[in-house]
Residue, then its C-alpha position, 0 to 999 in steps of 0.5 A: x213617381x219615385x222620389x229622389x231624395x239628396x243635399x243639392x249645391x248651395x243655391x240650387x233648389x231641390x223639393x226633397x232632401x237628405x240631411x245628417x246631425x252635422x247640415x240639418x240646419x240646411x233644413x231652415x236655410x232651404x224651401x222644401x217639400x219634404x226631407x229626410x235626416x239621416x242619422x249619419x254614415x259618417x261613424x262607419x266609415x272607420x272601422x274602429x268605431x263599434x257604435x254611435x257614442x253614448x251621447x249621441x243615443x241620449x241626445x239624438x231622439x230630443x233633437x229628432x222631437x224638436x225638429x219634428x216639431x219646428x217642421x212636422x209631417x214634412x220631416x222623417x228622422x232615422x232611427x239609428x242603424x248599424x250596416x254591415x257593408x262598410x266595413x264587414x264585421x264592424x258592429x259584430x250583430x249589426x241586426x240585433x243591435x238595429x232591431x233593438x233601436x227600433x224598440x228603443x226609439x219607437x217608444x218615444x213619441x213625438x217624432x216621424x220615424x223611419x225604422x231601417x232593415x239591416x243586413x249581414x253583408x250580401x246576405x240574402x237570408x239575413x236579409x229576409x229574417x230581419x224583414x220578418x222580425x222588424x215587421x213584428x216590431x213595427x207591424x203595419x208600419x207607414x214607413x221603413x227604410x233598407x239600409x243594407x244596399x247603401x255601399x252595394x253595387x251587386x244589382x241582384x242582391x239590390x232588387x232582392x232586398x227591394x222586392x223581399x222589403x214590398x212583400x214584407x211591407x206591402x202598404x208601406x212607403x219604402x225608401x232605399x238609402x244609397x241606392x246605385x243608378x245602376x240599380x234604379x232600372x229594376x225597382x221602380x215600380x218596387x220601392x217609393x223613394x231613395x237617395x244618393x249624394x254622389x253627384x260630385x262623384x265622376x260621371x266616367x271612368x277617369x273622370x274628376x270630381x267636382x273641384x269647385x262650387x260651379x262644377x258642382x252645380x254642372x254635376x248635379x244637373x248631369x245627374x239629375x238628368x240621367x236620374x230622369x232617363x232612367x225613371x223615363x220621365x215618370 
């Protein structure tokens, strides 16, 4: 069973979410039976911005410890990355800077990491090389996360970069972050988890998004639904 992993409305109860530095206290307002914090997108998106602010490097891996202990085995945090697809070129090598966060934060205990493979922009050899050096990182891992197809909507380059994370990562749980329904038909079987907030998004070409607290709740549930067609009920 693939895990589907989201923020849903307030009041509706999801076993699996997906939380950020800025709503991670919705881990201690929520049931639930598993969770994922996010080191948070919201730095890419201007393309001004070439990397998470110092503070935030110094004082993410302390509070990565706290909540790990608070929550623990229940919590995986993200070891900060940077991807190419937001904004092309924004962080310069954004996988020599991945790959050296995931030496830097692996070293400090007490947290269930989850290392993420980054990418050059829809570049399938990036890719592949970035699985290889982050699996001489890591070895034989738990866990690993693609971060690279979070914007993407090229469903070849999507079941590449799964496929290409299993045969690198066989034994590990592989989580896709951002993942498009779209792709979904052509990795079950593939990957274990992924997770999207785009539920408040519309369902059909000019449609609208959610406007209150009721539609939002409607457009979870929609979504929901089409998630388990796909899935087929599995």
């Amino acid at each position: 069973m693939i895990r589907f992993y989201t923020l849903p409305p307030s009041g509706v109860e999801w076993p699996y979410l997906l939380v950020n530095p800025r709503n991670y206290k919705e881990l201690f307002r929520r049931s639930f039976s598993h969770a994922i914090l996010d080191s948070g997108v919201l730095i890419f998106v201007d393309p001004e911005i070439k990397d998470y602010p110092c503070w935030f490097l110094k004082e993410y891996p302390f509070k990565a410890r706290i909540l790990t202990n608070v929550f623990g085995d229940k919590l995986w945090v993200t070891i900060p990355d940077l991807p190419d697809d937001y904004n092309p070129g924004q962080f310069g090598d954004n996988v020599e800077k991945t790959l050296e966060r995931i030496e830097e934060f692996l070293a400090f205990e007490g947290v269930n990491w989850l290392p993420v493979i980054q990418s050059r922009y829809l570049n399938r050899f990036s890719f592949l090389e970035s699985c290889k050096r982050t699996r001489d990182i890591i070895g034989n891992y738990p866990r690993v996360a693609i971060g690279t197809v979070c914007k993407c909507r090229n469903l070849d380059f999507i079941e590449y970069c799964c496929v290409t994370a299993r045969r690198f990562f066989p034994k590990s749980w592989i989580h896709a972050f951002g993942l498009t329904l779209h792709a979904l038909p052509r990795i079950v079987g593939v990957i274990n988890s992924f997770d999207s907030l785009a539920y408040s998004f519309p369902r059909n070409p000019g449609g609208h998004s959610c406007k209150n607290q009721a539609e939002r709740v409607q457009f979870f549930h929609a979504y929901i639904d089409r998630v388990n067609q796909i899935l087929g009920g599995r």
